[in-house]
PyMOL commands that place a pseudoatom at each C-alpha (Angstrom):
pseudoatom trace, name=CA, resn=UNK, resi=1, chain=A, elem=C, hetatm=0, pos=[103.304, 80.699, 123.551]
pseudoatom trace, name=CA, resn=UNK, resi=2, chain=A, elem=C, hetatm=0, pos=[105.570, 84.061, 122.508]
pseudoatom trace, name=CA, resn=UNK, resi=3, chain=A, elem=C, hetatm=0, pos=[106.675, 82.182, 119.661]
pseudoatom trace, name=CA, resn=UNK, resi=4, chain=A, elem=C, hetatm=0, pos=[103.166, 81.377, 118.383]
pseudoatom trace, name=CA, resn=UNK, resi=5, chain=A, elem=C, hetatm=0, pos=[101.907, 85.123, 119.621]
pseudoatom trace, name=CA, resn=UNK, resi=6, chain=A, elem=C, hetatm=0, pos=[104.461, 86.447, 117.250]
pseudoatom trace, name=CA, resn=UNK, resi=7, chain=A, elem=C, hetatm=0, pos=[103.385, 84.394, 114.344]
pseudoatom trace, name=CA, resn=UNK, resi=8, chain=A, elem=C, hetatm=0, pos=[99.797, 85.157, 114.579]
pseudoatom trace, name=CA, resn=UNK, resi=9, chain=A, elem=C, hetatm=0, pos=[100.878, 88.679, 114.867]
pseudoatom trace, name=CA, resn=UNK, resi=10, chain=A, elem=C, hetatm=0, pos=[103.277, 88.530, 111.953]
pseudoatom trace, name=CA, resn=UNK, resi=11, chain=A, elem=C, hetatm=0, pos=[100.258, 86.562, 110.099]
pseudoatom trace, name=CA, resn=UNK, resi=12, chain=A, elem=C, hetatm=0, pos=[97.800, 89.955, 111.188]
pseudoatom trace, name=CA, resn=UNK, resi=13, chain=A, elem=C, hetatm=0, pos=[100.193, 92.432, 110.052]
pseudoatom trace, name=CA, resn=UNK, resi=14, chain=A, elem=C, hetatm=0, pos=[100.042, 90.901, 106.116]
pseudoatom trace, name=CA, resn=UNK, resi=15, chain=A, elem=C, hetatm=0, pos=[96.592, 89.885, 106.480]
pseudoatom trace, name=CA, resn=UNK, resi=16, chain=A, elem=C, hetatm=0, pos=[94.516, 92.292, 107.968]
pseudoatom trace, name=CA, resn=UNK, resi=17, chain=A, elem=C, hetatm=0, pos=[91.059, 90.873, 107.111]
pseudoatom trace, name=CA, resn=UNK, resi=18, chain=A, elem=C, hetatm=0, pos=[89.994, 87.316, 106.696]
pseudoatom trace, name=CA, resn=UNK, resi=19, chain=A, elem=C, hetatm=0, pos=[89.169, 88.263, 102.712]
pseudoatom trace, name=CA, resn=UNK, resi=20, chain=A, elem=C, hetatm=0, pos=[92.765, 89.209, 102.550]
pseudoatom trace, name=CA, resn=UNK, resi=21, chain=A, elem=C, hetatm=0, pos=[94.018, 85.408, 102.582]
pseudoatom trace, name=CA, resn=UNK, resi=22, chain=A, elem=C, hetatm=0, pos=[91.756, 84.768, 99.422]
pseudoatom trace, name=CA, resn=UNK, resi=23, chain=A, elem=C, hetatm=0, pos=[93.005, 87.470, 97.687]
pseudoatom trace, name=CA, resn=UNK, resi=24, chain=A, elem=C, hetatm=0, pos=[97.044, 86.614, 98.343]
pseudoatom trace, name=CA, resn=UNK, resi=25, chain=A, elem=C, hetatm=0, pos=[95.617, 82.838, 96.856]
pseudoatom trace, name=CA, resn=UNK, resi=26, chain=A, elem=C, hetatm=0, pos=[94.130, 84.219, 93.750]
pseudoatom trace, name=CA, resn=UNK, resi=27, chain=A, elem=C, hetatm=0, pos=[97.013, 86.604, 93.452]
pseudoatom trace, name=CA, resn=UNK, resi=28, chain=A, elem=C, hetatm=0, pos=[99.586, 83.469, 94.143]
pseudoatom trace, name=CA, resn=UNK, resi=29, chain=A, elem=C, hetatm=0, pos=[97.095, 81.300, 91.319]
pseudoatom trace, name=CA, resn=UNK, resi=30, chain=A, elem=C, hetatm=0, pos=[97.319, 84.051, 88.841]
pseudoatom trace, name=CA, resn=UNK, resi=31, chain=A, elem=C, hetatm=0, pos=[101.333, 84.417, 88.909]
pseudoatom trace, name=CA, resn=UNK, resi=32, chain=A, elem=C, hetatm=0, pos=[101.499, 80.402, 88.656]
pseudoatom trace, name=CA, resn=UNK, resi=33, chain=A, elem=C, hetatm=0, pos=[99.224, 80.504, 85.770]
pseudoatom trace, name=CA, resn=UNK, resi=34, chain=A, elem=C, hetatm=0, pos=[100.724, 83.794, 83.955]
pseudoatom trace, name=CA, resn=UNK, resi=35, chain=A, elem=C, hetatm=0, pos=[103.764, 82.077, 82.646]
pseudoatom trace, name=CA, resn=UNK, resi=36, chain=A, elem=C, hetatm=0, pos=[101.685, 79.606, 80.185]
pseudoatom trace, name=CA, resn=UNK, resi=37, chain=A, elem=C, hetatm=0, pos=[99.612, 82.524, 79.416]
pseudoatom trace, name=CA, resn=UNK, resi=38, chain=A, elem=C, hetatm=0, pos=[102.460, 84.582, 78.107]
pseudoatom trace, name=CA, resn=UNK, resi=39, chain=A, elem=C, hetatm=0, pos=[103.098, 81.526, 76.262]
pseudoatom trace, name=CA, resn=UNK, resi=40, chain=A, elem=C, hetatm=0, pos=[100.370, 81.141, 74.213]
pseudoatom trace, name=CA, resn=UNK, resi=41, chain=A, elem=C, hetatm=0, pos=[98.225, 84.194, 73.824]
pseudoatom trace, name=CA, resn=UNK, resi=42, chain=A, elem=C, hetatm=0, pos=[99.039, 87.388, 71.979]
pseudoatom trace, name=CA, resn=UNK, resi=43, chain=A, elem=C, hetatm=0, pos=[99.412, 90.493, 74.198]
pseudoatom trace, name=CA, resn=UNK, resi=44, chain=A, elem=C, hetatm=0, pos=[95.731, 91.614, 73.079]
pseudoatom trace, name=CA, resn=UNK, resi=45, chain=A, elem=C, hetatm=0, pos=[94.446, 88.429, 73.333]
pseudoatom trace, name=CA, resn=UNK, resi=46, chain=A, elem=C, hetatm=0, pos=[95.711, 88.217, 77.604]
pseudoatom trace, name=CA, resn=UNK, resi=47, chain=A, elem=C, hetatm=0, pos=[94.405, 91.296, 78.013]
pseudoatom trace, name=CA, resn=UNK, resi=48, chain=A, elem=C, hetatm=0, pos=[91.128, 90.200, 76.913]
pseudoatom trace, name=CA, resn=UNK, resi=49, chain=A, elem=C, hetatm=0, pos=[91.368, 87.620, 79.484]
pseudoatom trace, name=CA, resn=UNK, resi=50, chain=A, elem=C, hetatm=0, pos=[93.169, 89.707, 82.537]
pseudoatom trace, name=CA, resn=UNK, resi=51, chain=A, elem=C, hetatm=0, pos=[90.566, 92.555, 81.935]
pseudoatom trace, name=CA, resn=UNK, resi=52, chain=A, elem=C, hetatm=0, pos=[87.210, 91.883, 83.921]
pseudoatom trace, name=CA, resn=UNK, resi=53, chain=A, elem=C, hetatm=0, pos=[83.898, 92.992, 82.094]
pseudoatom trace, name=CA, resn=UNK, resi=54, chain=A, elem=C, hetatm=0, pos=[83.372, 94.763, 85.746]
pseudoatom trace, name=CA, resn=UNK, resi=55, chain=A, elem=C, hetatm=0, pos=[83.257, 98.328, 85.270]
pseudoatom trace, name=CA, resn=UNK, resi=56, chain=A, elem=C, hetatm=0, pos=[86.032, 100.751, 87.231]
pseudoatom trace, name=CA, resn=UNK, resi=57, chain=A, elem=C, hetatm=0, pos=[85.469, 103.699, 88.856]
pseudoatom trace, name=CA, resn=UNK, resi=58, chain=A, elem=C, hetatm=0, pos=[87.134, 106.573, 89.885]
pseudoatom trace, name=CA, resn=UNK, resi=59, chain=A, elem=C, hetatm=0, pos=[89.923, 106.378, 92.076]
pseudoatom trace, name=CA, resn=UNK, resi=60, chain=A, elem=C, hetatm=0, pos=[89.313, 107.477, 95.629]
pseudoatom trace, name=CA, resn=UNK, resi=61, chain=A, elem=C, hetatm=0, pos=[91.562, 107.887, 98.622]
pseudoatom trace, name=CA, resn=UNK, resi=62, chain=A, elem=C, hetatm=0, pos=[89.710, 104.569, 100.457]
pseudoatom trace, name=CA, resn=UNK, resi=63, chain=A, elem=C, hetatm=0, pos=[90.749, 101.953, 97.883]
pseudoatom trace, name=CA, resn=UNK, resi=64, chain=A, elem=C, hetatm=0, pos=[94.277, 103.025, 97.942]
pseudoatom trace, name=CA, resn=UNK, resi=65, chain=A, elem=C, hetatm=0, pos=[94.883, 100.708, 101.243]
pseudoatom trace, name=CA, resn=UNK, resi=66, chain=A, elem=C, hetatm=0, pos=[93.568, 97.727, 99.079]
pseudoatom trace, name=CA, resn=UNK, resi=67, chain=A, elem=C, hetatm=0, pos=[95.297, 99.011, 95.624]
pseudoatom trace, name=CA, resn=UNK, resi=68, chain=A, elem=C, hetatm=0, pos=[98.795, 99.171, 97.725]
pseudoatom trace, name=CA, resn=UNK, resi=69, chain=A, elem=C, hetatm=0, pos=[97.745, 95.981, 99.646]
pseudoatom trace, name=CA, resn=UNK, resi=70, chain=A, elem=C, hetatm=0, pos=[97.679, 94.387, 96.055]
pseudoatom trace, name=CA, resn=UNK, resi=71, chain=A, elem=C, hetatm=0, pos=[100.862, 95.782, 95.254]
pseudoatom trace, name=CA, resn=UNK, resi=72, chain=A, elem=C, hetatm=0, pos=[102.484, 94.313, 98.000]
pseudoatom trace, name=CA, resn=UNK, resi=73, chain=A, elem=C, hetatm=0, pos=[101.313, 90.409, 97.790]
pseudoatom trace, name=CA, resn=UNK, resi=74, chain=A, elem=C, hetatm=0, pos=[102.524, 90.457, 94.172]
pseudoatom trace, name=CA, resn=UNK, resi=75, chain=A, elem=C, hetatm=0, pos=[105.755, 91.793, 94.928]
pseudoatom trace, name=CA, resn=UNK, resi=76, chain=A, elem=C, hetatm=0, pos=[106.034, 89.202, 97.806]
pseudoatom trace, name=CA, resn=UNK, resi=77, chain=A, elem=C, hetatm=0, pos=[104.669, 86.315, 95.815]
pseudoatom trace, name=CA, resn=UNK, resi=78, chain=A, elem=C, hetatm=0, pos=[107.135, 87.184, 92.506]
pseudoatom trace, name=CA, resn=UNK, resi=79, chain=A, elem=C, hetatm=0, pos=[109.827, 87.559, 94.418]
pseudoatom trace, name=CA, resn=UNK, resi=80, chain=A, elem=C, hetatm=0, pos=[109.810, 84.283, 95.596]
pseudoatom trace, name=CA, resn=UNK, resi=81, chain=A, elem=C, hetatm=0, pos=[110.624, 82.692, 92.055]
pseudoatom trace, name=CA, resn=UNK, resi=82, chain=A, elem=C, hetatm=0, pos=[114.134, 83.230, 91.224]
pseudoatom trace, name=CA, resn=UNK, resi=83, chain=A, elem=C, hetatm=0, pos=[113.569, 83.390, 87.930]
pseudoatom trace, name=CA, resn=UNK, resi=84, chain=A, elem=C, hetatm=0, pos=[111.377, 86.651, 88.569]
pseudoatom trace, name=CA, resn=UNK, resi=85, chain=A, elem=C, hetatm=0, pos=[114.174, 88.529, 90.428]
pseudoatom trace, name=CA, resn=UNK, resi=86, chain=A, elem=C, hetatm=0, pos=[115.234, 91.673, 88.193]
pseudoatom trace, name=CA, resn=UNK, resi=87, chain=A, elem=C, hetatm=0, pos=[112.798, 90.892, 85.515]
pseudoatom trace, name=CA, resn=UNK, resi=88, chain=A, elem=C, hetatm=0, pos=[109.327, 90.565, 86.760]
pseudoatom trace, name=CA, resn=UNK, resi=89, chain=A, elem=C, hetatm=0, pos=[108.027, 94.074, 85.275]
pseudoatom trace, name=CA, resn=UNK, resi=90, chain=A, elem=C, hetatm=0, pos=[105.873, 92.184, 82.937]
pseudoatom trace, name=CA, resn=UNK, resi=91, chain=A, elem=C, hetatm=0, pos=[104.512, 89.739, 85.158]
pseudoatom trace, name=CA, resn=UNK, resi=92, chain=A, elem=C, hetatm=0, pos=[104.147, 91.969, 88.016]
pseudoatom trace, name=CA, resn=UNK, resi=93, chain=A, elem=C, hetatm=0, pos=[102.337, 94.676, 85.976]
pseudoatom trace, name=CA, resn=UNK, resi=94, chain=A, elem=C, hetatm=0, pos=[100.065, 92.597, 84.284]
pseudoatom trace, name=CA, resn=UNK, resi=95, chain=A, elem=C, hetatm=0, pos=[99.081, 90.488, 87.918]
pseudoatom trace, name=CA, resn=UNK, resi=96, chain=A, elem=C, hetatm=0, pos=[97.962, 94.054, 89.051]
pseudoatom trace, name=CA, resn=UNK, resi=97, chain=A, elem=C, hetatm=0, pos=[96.269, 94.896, 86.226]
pseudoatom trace, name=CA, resn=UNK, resi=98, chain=A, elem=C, hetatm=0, pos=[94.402, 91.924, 86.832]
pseudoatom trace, name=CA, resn=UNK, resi=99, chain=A, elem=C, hetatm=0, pos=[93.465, 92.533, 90.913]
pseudoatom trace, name=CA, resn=UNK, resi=100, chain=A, elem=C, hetatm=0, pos=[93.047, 96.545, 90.347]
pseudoatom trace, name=CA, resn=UNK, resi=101, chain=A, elem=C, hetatm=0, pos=[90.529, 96.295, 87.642]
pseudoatom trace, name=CA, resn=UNK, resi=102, chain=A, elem=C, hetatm=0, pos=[88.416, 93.676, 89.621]
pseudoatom trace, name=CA, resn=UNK, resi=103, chain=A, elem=C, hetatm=0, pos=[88.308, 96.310, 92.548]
pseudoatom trace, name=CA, resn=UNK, resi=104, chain=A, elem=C, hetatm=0, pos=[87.171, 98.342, 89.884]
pseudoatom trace, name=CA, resn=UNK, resi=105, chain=A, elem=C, hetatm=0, pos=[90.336, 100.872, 90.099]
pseudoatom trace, name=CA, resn=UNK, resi=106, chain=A, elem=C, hetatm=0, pos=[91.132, 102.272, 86.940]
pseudoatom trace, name=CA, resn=UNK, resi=107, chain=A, elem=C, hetatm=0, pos=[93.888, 100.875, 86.168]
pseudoatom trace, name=CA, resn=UNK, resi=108, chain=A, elem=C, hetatm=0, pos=[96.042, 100.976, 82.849]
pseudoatom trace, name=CA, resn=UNK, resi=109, chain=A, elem=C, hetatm=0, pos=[98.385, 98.557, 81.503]
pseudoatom trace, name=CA, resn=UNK, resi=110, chain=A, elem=C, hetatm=0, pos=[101.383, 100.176, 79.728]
pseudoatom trace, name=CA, resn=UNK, resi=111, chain=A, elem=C, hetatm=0, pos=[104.114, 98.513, 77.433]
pseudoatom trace, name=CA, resn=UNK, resi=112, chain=A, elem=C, hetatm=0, pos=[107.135, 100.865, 76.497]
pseudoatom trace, name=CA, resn=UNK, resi=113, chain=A, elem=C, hetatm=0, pos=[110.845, 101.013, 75.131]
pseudoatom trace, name=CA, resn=UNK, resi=114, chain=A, elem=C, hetatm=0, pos=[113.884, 103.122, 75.525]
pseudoatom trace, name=CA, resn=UNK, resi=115, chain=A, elem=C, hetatm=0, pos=[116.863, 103.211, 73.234]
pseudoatom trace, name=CA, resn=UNK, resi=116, chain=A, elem=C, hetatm=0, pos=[119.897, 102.588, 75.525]
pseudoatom trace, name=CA, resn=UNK, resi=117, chain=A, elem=C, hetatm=0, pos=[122.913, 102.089, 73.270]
pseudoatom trace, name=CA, resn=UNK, resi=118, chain=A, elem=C, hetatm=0, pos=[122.988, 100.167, 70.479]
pseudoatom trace, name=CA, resn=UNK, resi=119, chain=A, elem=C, hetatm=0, pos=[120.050, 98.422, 72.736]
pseudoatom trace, name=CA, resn=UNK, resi=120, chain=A, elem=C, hetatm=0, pos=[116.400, 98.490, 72.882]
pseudoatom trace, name=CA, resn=UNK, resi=121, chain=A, elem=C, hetatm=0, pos=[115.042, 98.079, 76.403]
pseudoatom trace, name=CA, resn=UNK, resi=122, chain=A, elem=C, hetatm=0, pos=[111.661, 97.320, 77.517]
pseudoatom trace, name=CA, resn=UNK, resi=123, chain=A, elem=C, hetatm=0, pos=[109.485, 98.229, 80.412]
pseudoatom trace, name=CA, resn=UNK, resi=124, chain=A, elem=C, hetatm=0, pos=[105.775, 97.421, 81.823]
pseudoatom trace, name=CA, resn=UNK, resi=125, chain=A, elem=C, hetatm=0, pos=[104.164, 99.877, 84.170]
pseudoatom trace, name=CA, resn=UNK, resi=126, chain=A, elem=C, hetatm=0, pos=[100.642, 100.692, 85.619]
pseudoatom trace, name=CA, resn=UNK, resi=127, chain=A, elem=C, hetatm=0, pos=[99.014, 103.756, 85.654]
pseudoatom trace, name=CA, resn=UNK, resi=128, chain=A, elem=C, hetatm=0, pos=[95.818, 104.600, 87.894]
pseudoatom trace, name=CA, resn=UNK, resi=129, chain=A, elem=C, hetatm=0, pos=[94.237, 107.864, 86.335]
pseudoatom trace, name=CA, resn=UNK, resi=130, chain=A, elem=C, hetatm=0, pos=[97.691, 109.272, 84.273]
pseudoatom trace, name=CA, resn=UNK, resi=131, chain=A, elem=C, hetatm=0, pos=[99.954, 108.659, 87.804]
pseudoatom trace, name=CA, resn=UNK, resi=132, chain=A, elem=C, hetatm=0, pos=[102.664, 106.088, 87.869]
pseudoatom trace, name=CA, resn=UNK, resi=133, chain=A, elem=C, hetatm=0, pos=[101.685, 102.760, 90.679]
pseudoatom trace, name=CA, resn=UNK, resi=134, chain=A, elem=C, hetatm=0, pos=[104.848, 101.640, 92.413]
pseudoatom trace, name=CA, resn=UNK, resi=135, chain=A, elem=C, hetatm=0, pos=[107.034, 101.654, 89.184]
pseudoatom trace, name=CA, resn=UNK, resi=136, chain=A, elem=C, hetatm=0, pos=[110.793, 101.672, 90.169]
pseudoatom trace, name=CA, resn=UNK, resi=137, chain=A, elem=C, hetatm=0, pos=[111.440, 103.441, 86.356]
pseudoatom trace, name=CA, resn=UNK, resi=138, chain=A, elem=C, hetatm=0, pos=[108.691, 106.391, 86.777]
pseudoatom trace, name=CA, resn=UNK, resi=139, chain=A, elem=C, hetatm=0, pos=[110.451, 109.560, 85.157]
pseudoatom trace, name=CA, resn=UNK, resi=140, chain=A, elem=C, hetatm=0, pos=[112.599, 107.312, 82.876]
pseudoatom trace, name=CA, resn=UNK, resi=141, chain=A, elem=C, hetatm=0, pos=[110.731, 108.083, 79.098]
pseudoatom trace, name=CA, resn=UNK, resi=142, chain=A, elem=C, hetatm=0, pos=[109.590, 105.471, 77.543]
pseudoatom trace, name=CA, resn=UNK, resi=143, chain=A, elem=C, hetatm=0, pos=[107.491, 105.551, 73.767]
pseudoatom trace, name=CA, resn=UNK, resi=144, chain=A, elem=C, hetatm=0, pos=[104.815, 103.514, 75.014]
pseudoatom trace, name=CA, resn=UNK, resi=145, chain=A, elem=C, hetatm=0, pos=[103.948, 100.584, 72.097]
pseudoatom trace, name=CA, resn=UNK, resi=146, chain=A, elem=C, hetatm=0, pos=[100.968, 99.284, 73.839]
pseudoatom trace, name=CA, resn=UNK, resi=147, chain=A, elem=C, hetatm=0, pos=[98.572, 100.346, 76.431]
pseudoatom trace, name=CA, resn=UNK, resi=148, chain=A, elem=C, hetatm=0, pos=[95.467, 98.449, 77.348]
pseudoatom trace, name=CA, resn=UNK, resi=149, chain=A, elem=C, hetatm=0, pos=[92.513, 99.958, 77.497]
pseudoatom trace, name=CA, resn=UNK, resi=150, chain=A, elem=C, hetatm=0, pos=[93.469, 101.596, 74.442]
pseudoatom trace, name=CA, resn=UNK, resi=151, chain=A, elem=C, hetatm=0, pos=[94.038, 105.300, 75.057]
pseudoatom trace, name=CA, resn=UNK, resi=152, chain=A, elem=C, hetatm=0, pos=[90.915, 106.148, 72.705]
pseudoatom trace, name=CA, resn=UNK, resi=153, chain=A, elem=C, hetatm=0, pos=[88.491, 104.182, 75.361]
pseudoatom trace, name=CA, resn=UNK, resi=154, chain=A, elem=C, hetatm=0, pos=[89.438, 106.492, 78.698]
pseudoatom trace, name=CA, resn=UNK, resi=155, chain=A, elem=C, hetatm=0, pos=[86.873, 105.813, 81.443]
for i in range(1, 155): cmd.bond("trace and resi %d" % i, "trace and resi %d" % (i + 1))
show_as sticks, trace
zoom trace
């Protein structure tokens, strides 16, 4: 019985509320589907798609359980593609995009590059009103070459 106490613990720790199950689901459908996406739509033409018609709201201290919450089921469901190791900035930032701005966070989705070298290197980060979320390169400049919403439609 220890053995199946410490699994339904384990199970409470990452799922807190019943809701949270659906959410790691849609999360876990999203990244499967994300890959075709990037396939065949245009940058602008995805975000059209990941960006609900919901409106967002300012950010408060309350959603940032469920904004870090989302953070951490895409993290755990990326990482367990190999192919996502290293390189999942993209995919990762986009997946929250996605989850933040139907919780009606305001969210922004940020595309950037850094000359490194002979070598132009690329980065995707979100930003919840001007303030880095979870990006591992936050402080490293990057000229950002896309951002959706477009900077001209702040909330």
């Amino acid at each position: 019985m220890t053995r199946m106490a410490d699994t339904y613990a384990r199970l409470r720790k990452w799922f807190p509320e019943a809701s949270d199950y659906f959410l790691f689901a849609r999360i876990a459908v999203w990244s499967l589907i994300l890959p075709l996406l990037l396939r065949f739509l245009s940058l602008p033409r995805l975000m059209r798609v990941l960006t609900p018609a919901t409106p967002v709201s300012s950010f408060s201290p309350d959603l940032h359980p469920e904004a870090e919450r989302i953070n951490v089921y895409v993290i755990k469901i990326m990482s367990l593609n190999a192919n996502n190791l290293g390189r999942m900035c993209l995919k990762r930032s986009l997946v929250i995009y996605r989850f933040l701005r139907l919780r009606r966070i305001p969210a922004r989705f940020y595309v950037g590059v850094r000359k490194e070298g002979d070598r132009l290197i690329g980065h995707s980060w979100i930003e919840i009103e001007g303030r880095h979320f979870y990006d591992t390169q936050e402080g490293i400049p990057y000229a950002v070459t896309f951002c959706c919403p477009p900077e001209a439609e702040r909330e």
